[in-house]
PDB file of N, CA, C and O in Angstrom:
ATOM      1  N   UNK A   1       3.720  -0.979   7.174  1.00  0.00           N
ATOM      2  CA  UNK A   1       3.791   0.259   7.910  1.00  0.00           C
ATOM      3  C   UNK A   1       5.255   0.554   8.158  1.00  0.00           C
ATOM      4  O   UNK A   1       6.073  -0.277   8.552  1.00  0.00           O
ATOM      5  N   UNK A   2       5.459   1.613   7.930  1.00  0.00           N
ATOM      6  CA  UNK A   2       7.365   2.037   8.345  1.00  0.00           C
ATOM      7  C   UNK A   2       7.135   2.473   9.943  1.00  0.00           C
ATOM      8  O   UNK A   2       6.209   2.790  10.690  1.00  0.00           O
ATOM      9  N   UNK A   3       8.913   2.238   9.988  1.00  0.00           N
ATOM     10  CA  UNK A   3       9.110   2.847  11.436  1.00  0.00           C
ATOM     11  C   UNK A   3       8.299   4.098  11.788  1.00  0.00           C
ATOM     12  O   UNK A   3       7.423   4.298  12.629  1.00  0.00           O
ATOM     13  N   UNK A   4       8.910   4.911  10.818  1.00  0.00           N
ATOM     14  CA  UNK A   4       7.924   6.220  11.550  1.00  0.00           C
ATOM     15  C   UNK A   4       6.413   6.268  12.089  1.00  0.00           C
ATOM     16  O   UNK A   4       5.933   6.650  13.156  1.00  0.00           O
ATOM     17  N   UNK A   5       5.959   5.823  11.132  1.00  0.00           N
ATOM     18  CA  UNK A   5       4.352   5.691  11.239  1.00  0.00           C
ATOM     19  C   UNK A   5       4.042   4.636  12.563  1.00  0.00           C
ATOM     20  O   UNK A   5       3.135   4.614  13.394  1.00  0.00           O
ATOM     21  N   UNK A   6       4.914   4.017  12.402  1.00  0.00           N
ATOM     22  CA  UNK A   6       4.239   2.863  13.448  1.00  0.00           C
ATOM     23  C   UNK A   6       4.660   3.717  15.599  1.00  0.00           C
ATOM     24  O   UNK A   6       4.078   3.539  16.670  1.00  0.00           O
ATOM     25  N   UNK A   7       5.904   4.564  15.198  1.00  0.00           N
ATOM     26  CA  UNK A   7       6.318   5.100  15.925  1.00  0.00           C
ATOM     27  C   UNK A   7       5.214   6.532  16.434  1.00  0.00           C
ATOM     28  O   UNK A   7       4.857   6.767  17.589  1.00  0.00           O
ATOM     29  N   UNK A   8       4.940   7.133  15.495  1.00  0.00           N
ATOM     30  CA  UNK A   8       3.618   8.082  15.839  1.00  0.00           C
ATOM     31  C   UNK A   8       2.439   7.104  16.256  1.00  0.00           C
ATOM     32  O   UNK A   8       1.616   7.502  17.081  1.00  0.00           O
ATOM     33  N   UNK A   9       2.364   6.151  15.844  1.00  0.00           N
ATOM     34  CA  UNK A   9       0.561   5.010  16.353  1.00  0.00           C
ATOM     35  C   UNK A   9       0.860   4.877  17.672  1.00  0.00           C
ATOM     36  O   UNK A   9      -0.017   5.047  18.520  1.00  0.00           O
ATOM     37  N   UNK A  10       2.424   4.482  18.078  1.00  0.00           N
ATOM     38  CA  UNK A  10       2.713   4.133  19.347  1.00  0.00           C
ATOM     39  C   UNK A  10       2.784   5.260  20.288  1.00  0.00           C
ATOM     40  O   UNK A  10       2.318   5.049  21.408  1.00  0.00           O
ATOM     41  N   UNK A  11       3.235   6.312  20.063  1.00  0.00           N
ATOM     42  CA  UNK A  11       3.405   7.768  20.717  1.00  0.00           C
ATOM     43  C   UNK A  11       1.650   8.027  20.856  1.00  0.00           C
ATOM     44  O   UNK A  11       1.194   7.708  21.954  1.00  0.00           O
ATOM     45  N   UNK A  12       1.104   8.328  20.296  1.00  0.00           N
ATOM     46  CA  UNK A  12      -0.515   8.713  20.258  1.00  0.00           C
ATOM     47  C   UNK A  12      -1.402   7.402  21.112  1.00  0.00           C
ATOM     48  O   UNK A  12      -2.271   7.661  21.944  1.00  0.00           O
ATOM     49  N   UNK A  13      -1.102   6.337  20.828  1.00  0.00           N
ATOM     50  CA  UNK A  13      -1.590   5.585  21.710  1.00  0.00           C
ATOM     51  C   UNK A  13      -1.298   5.592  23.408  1.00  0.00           C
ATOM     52  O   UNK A  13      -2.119   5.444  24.313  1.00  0.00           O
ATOM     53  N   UNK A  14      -0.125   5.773  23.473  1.00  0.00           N
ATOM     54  CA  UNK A  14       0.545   6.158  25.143  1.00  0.00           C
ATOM     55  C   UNK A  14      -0.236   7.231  25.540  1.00  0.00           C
ATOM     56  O   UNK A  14      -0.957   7.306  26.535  1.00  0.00           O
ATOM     57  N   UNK A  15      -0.032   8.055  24.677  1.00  0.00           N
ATOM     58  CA  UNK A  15      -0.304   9.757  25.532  1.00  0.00           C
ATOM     59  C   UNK A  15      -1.779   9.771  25.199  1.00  0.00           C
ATOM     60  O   UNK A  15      -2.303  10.276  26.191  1.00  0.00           O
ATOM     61  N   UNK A  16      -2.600   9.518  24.432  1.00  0.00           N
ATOM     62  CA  UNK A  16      -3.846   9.941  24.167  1.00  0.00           C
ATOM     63  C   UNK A  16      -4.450   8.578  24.853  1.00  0.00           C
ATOM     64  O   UNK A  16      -4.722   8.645  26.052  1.00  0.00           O
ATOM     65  N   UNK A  17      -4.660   7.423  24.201  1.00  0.00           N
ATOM     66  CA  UNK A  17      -4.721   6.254  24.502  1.00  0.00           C
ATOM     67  C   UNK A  17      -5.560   6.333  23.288  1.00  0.00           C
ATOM     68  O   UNK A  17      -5.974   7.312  22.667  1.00  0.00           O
ATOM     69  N   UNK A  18      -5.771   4.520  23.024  1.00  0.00           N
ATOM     70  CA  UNK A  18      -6.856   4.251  21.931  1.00  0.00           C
ATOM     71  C   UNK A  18      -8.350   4.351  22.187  1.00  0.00           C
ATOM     72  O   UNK A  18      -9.169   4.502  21.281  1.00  0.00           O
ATOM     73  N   UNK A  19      -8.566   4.285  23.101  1.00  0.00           N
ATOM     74  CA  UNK A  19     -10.504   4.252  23.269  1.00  0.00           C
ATOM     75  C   UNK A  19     -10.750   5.776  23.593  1.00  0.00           C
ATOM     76  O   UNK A  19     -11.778   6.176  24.139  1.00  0.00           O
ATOM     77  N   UNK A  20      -9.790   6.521  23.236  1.00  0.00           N
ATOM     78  CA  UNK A  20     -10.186   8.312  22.950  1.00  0.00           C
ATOM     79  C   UNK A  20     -10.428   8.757  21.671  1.00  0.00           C
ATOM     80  O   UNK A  20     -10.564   9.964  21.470  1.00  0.00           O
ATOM     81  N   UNK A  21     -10.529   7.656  20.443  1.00  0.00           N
ATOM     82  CA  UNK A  21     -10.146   8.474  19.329  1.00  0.00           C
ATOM     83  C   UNK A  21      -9.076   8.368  18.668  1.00  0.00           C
ATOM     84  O   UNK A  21      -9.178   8.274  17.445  1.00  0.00           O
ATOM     85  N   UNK A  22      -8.007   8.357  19.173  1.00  0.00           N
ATOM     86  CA  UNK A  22      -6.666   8.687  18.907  1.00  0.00           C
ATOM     87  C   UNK A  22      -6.353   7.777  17.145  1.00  0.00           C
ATOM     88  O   UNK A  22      -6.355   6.551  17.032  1.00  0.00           O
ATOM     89  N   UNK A  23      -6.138   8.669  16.085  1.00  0.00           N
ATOM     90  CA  UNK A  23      -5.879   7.883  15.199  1.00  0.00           C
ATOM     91  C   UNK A  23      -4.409   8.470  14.164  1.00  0.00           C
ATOM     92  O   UNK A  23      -3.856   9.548  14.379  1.00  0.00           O
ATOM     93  N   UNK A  24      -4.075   7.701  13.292  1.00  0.00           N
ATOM     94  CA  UNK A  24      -2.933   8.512  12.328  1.00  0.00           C
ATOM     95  C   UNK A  24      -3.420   8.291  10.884  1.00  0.00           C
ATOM     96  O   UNK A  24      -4.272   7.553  10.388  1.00  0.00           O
ATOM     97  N   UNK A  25      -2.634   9.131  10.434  1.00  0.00           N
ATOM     98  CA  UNK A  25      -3.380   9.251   8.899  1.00  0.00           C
ATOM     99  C   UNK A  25      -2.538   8.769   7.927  1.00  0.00           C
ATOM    100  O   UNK A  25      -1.480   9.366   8.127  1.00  0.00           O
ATOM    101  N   UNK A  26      -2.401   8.056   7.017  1.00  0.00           N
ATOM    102  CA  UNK A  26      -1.055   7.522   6.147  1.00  0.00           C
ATOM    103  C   UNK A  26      -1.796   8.004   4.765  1.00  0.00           C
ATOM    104  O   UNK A  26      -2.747   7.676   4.056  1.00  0.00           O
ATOM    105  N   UNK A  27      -0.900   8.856   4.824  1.00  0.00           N
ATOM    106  CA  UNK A  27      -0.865   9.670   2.906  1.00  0.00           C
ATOM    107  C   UNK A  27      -1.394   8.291   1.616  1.00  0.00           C
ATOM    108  O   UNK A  27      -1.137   7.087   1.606  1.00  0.00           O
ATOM    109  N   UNK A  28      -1.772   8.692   1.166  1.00  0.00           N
ATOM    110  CA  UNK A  28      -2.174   7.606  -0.659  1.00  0.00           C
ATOM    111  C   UNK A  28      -0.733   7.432  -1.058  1.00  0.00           C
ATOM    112  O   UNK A  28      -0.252   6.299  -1.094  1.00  0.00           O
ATOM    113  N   UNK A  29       0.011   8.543  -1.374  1.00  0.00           N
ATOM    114  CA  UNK A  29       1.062   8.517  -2.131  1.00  0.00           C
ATOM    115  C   UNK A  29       2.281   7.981  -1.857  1.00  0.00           C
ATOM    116  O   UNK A  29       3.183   7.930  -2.692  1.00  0.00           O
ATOM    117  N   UNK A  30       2.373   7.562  -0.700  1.00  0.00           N
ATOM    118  CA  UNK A  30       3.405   7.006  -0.311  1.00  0.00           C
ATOM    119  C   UNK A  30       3.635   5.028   0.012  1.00  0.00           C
ATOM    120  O   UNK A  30       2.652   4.482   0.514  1.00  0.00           O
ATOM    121  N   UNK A  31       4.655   4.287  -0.235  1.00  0.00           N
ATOM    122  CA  UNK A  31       4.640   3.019  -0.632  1.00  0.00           C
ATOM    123  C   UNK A  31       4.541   3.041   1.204  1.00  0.00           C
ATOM    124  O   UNK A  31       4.785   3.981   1.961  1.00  0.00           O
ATOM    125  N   UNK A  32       4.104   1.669   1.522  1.00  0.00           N
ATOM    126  CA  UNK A  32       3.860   1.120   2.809  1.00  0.00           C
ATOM    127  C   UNK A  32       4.465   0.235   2.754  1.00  0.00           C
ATOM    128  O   UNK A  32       4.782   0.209   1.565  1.00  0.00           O
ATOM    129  N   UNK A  33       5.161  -1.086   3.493  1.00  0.00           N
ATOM    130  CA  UNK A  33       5.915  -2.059   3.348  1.00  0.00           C
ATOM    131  C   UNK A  33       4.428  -2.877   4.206  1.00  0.00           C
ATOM    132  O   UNK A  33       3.416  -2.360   4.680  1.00  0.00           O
ATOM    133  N   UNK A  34       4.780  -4.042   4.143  1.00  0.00           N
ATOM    134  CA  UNK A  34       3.710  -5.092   4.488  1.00  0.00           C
ATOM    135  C   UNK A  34       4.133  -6.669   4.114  1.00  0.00           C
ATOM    136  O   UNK A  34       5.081  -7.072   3.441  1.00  0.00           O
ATOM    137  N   UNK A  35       2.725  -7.656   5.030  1.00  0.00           N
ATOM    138  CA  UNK A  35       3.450  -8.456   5.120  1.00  0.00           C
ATOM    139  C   UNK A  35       1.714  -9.600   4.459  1.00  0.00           C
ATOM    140  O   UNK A  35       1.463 -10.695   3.955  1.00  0.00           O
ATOM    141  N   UNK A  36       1.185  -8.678   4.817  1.00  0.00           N
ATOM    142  CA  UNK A  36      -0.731  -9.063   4.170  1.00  0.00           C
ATOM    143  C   UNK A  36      -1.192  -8.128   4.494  1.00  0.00           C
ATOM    144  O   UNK A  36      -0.803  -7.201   5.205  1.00  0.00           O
ATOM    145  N   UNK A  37      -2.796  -8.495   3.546  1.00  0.00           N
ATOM    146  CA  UNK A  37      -3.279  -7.022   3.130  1.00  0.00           C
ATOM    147  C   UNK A  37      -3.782  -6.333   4.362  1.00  0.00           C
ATOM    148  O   UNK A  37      -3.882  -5.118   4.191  1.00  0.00           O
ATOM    149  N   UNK A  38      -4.139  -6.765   5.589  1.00  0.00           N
ATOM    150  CA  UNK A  38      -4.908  -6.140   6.833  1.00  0.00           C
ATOM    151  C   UNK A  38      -3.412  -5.054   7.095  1.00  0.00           C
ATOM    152  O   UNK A  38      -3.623  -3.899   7.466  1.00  0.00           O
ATOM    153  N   UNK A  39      -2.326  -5.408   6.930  1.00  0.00           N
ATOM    154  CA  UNK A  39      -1.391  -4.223   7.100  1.00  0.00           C
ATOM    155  C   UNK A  39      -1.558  -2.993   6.206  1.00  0.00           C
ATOM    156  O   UNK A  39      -0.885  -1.982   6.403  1.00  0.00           O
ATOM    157  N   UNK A  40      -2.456  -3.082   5.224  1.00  0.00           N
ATOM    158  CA  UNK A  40      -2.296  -1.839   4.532  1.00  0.00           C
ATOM    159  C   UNK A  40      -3.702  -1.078   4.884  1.00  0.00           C
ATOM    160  O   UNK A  40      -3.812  -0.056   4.207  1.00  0.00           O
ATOM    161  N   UNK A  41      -4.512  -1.244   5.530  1.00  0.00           N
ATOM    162  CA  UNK A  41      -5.507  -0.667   6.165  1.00  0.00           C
ATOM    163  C   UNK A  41      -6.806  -0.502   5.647  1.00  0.00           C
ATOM    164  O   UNK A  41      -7.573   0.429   5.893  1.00  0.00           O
ATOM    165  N   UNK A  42      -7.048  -1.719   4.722  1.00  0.00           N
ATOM    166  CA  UNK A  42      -8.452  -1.751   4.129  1.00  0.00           C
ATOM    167  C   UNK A  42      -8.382  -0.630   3.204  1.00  0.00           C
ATOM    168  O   UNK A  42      -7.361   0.049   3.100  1.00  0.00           O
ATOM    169  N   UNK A  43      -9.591  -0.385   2.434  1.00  0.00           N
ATOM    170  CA  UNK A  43     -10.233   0.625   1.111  1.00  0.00           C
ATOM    171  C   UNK A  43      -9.626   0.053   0.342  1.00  0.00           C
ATOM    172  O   UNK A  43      -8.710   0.694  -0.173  1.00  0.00           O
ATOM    173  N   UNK A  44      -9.798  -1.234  -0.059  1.00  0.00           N
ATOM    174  CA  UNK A  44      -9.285  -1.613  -1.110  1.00  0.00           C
ATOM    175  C   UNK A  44      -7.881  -1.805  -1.406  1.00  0.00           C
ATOM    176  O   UNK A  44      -7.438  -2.322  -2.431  1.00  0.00           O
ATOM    177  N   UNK A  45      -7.138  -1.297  -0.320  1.00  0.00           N
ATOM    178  CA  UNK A  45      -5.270  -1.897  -0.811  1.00  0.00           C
ATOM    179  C   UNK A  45      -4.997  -2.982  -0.465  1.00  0.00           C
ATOM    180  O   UNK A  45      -5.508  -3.314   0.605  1.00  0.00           O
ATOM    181  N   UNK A  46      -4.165  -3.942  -1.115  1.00  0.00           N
ATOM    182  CA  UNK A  46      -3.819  -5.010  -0.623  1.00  0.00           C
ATOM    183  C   UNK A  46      -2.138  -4.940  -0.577  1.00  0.00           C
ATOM    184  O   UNK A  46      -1.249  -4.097  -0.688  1.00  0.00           O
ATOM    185  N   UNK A  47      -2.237  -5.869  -0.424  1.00  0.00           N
ATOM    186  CA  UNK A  47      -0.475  -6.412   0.204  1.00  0.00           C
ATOM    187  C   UNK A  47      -0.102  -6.886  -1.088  1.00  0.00           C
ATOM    188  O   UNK A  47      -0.804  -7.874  -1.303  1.00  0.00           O
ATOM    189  N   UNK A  48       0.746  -6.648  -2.168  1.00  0.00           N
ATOM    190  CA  UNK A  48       1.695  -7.011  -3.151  1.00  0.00           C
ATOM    191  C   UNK A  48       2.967  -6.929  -3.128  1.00  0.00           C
ATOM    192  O   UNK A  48       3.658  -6.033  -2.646  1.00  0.00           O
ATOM    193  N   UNK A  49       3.416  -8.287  -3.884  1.00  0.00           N
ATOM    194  CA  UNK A  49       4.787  -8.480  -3.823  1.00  0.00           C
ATOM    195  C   UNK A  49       5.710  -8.460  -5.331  1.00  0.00           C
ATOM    196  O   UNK A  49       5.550  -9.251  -6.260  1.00  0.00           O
ATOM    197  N   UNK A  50       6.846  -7.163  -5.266  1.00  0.00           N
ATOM    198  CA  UNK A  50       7.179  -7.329  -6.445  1.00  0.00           C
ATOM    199  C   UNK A  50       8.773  -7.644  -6.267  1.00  0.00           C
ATOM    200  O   UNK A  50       9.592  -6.894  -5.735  1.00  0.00           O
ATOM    201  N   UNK A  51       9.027  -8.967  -6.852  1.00  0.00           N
ATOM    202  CA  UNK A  51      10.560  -9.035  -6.793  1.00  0.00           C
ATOM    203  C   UNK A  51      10.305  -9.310  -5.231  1.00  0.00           C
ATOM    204  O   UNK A  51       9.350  -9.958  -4.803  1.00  0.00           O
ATOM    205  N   UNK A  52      11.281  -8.734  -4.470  1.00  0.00           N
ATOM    206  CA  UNK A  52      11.594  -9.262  -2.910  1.00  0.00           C
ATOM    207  C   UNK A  52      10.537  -8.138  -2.327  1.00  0.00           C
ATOM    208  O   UNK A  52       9.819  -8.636  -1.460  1.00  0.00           O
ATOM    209  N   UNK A  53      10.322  -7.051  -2.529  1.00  0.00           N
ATOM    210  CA  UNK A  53       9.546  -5.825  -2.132  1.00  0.00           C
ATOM    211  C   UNK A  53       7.796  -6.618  -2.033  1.00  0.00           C
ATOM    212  O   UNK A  53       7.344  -7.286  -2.963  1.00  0.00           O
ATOM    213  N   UNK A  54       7.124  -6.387  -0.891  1.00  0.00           N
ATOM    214  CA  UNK A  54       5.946  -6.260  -0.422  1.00  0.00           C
ATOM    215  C   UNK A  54       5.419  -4.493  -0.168  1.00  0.00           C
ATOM    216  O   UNK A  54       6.109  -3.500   0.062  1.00  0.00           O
ATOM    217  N   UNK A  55       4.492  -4.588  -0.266  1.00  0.00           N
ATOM    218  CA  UNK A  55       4.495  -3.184  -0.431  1.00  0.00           C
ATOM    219  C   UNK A  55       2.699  -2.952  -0.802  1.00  0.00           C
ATOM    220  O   UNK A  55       2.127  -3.780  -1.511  1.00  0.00           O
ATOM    221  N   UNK A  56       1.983  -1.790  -0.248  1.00  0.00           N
ATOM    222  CA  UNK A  56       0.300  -1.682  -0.490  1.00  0.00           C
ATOM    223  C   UNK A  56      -0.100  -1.034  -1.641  1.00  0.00           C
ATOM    224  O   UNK A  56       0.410   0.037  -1.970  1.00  0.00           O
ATOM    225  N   UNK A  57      -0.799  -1.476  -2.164  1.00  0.00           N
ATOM    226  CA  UNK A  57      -1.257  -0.898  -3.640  1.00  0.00           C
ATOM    227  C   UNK A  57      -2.467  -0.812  -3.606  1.00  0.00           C
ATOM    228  O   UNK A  57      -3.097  -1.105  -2.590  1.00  0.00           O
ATOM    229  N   UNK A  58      -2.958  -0.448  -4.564  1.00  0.00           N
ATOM    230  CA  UNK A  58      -4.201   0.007  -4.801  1.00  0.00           C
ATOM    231  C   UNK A  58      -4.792  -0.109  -6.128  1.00  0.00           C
ATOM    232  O   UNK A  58      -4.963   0.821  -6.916  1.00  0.00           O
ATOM    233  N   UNK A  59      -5.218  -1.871  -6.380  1.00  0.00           N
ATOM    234  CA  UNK A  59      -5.252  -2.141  -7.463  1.00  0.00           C
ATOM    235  C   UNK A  59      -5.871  -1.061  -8.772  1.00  0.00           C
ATOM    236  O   UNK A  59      -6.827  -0.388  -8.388  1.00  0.00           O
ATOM    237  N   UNK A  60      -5.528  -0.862  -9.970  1.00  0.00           N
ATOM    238  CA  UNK A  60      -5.934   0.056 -10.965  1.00  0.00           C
ATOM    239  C   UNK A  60      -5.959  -0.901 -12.496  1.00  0.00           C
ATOM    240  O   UNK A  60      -5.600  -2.072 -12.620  1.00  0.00           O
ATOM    241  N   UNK A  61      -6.274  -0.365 -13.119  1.00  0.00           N
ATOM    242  CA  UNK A  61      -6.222  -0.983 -14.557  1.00  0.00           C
ATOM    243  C   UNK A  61      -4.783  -0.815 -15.119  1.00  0.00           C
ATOM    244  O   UNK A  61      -4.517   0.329 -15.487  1.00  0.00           O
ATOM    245  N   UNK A  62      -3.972  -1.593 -15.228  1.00  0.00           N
ATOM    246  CA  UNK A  62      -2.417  -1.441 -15.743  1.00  0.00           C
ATOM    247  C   UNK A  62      -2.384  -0.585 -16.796  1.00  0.00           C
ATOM    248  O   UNK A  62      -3.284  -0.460 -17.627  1.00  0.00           O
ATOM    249  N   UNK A  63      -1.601  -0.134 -16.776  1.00  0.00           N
ATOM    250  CA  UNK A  63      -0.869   1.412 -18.056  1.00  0.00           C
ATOM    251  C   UNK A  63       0.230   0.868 -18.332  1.00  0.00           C
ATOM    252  O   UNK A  63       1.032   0.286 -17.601  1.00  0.00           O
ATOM    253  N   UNK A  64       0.248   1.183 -19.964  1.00  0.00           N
ATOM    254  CA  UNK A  64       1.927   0.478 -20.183  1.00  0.00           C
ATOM    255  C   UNK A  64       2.850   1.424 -20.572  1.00  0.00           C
ATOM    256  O   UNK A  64       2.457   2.305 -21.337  1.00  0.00           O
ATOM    257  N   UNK A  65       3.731   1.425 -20.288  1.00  0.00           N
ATOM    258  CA  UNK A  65       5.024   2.117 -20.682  1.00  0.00           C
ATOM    259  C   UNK A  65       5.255   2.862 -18.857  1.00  0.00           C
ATOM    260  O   UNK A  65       6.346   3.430 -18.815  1.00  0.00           O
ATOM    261  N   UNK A  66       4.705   2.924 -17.862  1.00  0.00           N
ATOM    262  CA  UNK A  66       4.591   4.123 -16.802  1.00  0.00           C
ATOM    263  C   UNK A  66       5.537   3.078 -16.058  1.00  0.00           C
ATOM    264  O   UNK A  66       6.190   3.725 -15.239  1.00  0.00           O
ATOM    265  N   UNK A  67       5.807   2.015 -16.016  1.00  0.00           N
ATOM    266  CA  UNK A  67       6.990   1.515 -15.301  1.00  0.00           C
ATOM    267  C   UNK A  67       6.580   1.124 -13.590  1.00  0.00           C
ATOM    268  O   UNK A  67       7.206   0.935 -12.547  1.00  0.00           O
ATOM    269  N   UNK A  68       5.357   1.137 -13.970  1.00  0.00           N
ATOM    270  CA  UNK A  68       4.427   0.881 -12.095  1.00  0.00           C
ATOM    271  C   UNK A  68       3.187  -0.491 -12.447  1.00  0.00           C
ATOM    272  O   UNK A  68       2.268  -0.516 -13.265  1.00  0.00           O
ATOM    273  N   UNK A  69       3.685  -1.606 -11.373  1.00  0.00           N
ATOM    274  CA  UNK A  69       2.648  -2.604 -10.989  1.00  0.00           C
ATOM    275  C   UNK A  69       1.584  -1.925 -11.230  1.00  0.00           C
ATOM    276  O   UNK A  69       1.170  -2.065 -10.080  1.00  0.00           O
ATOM    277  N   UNK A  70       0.598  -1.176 -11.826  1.00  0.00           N
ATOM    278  CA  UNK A  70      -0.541  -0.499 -11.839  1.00  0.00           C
ATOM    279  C   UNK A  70      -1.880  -1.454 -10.755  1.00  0.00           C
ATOM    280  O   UNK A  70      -2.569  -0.939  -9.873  1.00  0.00           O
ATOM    281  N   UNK A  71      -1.900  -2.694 -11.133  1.00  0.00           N
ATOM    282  CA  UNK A  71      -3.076  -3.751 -11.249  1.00  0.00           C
ATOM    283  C   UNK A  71      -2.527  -4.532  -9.666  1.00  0.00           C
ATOM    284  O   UNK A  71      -3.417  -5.063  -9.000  1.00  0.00           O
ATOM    285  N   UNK A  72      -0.944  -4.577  -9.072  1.00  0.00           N
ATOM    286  CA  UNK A  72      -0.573  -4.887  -7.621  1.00  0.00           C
ATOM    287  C   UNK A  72      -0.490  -6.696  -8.519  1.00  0.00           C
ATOM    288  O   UNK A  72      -1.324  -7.409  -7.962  1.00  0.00           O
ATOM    289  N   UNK A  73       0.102  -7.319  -9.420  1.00  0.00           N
ATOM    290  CA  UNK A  73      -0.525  -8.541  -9.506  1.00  0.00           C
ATOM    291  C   UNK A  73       1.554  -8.578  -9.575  1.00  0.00           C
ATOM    292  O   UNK A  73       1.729  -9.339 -10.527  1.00  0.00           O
ATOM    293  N   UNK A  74       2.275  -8.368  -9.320  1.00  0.00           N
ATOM    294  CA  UNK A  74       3.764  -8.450  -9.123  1.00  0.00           C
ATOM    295  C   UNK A  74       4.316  -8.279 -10.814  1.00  0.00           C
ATOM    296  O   UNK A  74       5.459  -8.697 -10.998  1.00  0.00           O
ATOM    297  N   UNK A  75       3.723  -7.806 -11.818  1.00  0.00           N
ATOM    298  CA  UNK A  75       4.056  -7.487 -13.096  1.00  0.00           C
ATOM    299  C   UNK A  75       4.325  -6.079 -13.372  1.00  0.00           C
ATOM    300  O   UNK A  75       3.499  -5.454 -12.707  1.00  0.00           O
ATOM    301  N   UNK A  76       5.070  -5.262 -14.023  1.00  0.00           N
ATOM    302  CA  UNK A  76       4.958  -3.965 -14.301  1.00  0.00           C
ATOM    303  C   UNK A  76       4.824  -4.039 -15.664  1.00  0.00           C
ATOM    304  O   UNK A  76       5.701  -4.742 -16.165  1.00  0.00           O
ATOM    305  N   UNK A  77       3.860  -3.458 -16.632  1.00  0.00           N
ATOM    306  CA  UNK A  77       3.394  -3.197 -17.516  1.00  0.00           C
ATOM    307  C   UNK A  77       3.128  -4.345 -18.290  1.00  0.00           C
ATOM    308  O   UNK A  77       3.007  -4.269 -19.513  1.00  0.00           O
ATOM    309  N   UNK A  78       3.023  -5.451 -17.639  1.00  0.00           N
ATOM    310  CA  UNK A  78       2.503  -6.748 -18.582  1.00  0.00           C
ATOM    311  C   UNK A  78       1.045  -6.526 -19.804  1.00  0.00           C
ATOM    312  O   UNK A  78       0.810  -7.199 -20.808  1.00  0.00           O
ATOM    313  N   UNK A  79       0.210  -5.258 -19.202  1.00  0.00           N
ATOM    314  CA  UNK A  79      -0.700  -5.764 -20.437  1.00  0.00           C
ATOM    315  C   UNK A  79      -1.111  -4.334 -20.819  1.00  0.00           C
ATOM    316  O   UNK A  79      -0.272  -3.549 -20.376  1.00  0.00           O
ATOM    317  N   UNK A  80      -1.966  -3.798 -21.392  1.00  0.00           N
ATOM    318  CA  UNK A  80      -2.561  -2.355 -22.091  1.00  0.00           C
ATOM    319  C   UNK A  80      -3.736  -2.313 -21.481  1.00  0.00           C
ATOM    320  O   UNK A  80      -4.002  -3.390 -20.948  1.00  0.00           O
ATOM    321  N   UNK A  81      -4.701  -1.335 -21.322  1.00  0.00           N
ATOM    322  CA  UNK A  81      -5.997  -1.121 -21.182  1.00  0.00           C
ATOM    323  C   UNK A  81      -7.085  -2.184 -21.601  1.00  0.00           C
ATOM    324  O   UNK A  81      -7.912  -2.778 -20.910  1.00  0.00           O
ATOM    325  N   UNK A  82      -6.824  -2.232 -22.924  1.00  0.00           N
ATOM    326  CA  UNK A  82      -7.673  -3.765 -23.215  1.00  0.00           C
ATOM    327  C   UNK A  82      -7.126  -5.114 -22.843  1.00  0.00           C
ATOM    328  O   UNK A  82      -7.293  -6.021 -23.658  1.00  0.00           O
ATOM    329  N   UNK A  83      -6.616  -5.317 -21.936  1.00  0.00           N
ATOM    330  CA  UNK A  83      -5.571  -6.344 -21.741  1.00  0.00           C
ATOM    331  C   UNK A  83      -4.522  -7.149 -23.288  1.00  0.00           C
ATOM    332  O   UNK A  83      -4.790  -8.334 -23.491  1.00  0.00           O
ATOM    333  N   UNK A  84      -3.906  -6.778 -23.834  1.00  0.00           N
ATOM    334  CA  UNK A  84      -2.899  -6.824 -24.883  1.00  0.00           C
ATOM    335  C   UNK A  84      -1.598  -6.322 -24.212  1.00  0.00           C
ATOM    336  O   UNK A  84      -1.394  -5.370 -23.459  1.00  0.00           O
ATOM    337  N   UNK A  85      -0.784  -7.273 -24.731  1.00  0.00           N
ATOM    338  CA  UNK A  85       0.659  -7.017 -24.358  1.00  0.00           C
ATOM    339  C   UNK A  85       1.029  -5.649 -24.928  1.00  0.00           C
ATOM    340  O   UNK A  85       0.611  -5.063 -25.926  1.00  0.00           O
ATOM    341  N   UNK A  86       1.891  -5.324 -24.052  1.00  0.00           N
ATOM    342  CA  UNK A  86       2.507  -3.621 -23.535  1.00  0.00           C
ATOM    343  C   UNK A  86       4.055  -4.342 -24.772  1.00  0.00           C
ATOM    344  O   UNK A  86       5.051  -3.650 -24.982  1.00  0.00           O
TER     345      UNK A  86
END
């Protein structure tokens, strides 16, 4: 979770409180930093680490040449659709 986000959870929790409802919404498209997967908020993202970067993904079937962990396993384009080297 970044500063900001964690900074709106904390603002909405004060002023609204939590047993009202009070929730925040974190976009798909944007990388999350993390430390395990309960930080990335369930539906399937987990916590991956690429290089020094942790960060929530959303495991997919790897694509090669697109230059993105597709699969969250800390590889970028290690294999093709049928699993065969990229």
């Amino acid at each position: 979770m970044n500063s900001v986000s964690f900074l709106k959870l904390s603002l909405c929790a004060a002023l609204v409180g939590l047993s009202s409802g009070c929730s925040v919404d974190f976009p798909d498209d944007k990388p999350y930093a993390c430390t395990a997967d309960g930080d990335c908020g369930g539906d399937g993202y987990v916590c991956a680490t690429l290089g020094t970067l942790q960060y929530c993904c959303l495991p997919e079937p790897e694509v090669c040449g697109n230059g993105i962990d597709d699969n969250c396993d800390g590889k970028v384009d290690e294999s093709g659709p049928n699993g065969e080297g990229c």
